[in-house]
N, C-alpha and C positions, 0 to 999 in steps of 0.2 A: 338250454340251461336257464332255468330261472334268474333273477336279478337277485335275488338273496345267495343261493348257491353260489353264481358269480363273485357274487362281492367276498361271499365268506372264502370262497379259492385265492382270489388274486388279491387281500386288503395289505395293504402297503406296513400295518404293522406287522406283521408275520412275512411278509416277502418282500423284504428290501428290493426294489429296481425290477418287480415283477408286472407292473405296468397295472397295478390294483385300484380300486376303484377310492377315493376320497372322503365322499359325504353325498347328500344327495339320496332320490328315491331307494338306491341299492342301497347302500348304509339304514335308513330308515325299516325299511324288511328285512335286513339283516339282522336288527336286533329285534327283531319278532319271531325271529325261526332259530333253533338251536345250531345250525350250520353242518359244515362238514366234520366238524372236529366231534363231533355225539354218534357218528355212526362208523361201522365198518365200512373202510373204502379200500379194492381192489383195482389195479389198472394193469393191463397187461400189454406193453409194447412191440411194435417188432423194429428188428436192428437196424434195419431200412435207416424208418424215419427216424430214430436216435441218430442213424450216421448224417445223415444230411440235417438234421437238427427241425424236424415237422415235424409241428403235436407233442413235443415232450420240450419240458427243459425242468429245472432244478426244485420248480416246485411240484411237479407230478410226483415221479419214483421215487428220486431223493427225501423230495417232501415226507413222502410216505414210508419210506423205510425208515426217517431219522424222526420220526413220531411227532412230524410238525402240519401232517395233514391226517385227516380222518380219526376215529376213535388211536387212541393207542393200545396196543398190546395184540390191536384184532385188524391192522388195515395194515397192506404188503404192496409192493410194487415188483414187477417181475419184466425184462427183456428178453424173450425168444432170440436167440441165437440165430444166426442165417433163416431171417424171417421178412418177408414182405409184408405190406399190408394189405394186399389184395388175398393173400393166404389165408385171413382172417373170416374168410367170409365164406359158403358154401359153395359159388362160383368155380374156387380152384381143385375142387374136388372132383365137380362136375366138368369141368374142360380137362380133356386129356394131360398128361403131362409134359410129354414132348412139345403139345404147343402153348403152353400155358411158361413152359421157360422160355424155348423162343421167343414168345412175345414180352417176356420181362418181366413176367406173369408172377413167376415164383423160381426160387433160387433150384429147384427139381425134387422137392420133396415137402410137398403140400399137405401127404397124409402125418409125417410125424411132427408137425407144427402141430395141426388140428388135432391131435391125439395130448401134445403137452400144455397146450390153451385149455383144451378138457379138462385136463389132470390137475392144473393150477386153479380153476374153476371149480370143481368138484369138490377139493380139496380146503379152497376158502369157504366154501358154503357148508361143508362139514361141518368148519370149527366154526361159525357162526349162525 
């Protein structure tokens, strides 16, 4: 991720206690680039790491469903239900599924994850 990007996710006026960046070089390119907030932004999680709390907290999804990240009206946040995030990726399509659970792999149903990450992906590039 860029240093502007960065700065414009995590700046302390918009995410109280989000651990955002002050002043300094990121500050300085940050007000050279229009940020996150000018563009459509899609994130899509899986329940995994929302339960154990990796890679998501209150400014990701939240952020973005309550129109305090990315364009408004065009940027969504979405949690895949009984979702890993190894399911994410072409791997657990390609590993059997019998050993792709046993190994922790995936909750035993890799194609209807990849099927609604499609849908929610297709479906944001639609509309914008």
């Amino acid at each position: 991720m860029t240093d502007d990007t960065r700065y414009n996710l995590l700046k302390k006026s918009s995410f109280e206690g989000s651990g955002g960046y002050e002043g300094g070089v990121e500050a300085m390119k940050a007000k050279e680039s229009k940020g996150l907030e000018s563009l459509p932004v899609s994130m899509i999680y899986c329940s995994d790491w929302v339960k154990i709390k990796l890679g998501h907290s209150f400014v990701t999804i939240d952020g973005l469903n309550a129109g305090m990240l990315g364009k408004k009206g065009k940027s969504e946040g979405h949690i895949i239900s009984d979702s890993k995030h190894f399911e994410f990726s072409d791997n657990s399509l390609i590993i059997p599924t019998w050993l792709g659970t046993s190994l922790g792999f995936t909750f035993g149903d890799p194609v209807r994850v990849a099927a609604e990450v499609g849908r929610k992906t297709k479906s944001f590039l639609d509309r914008n």
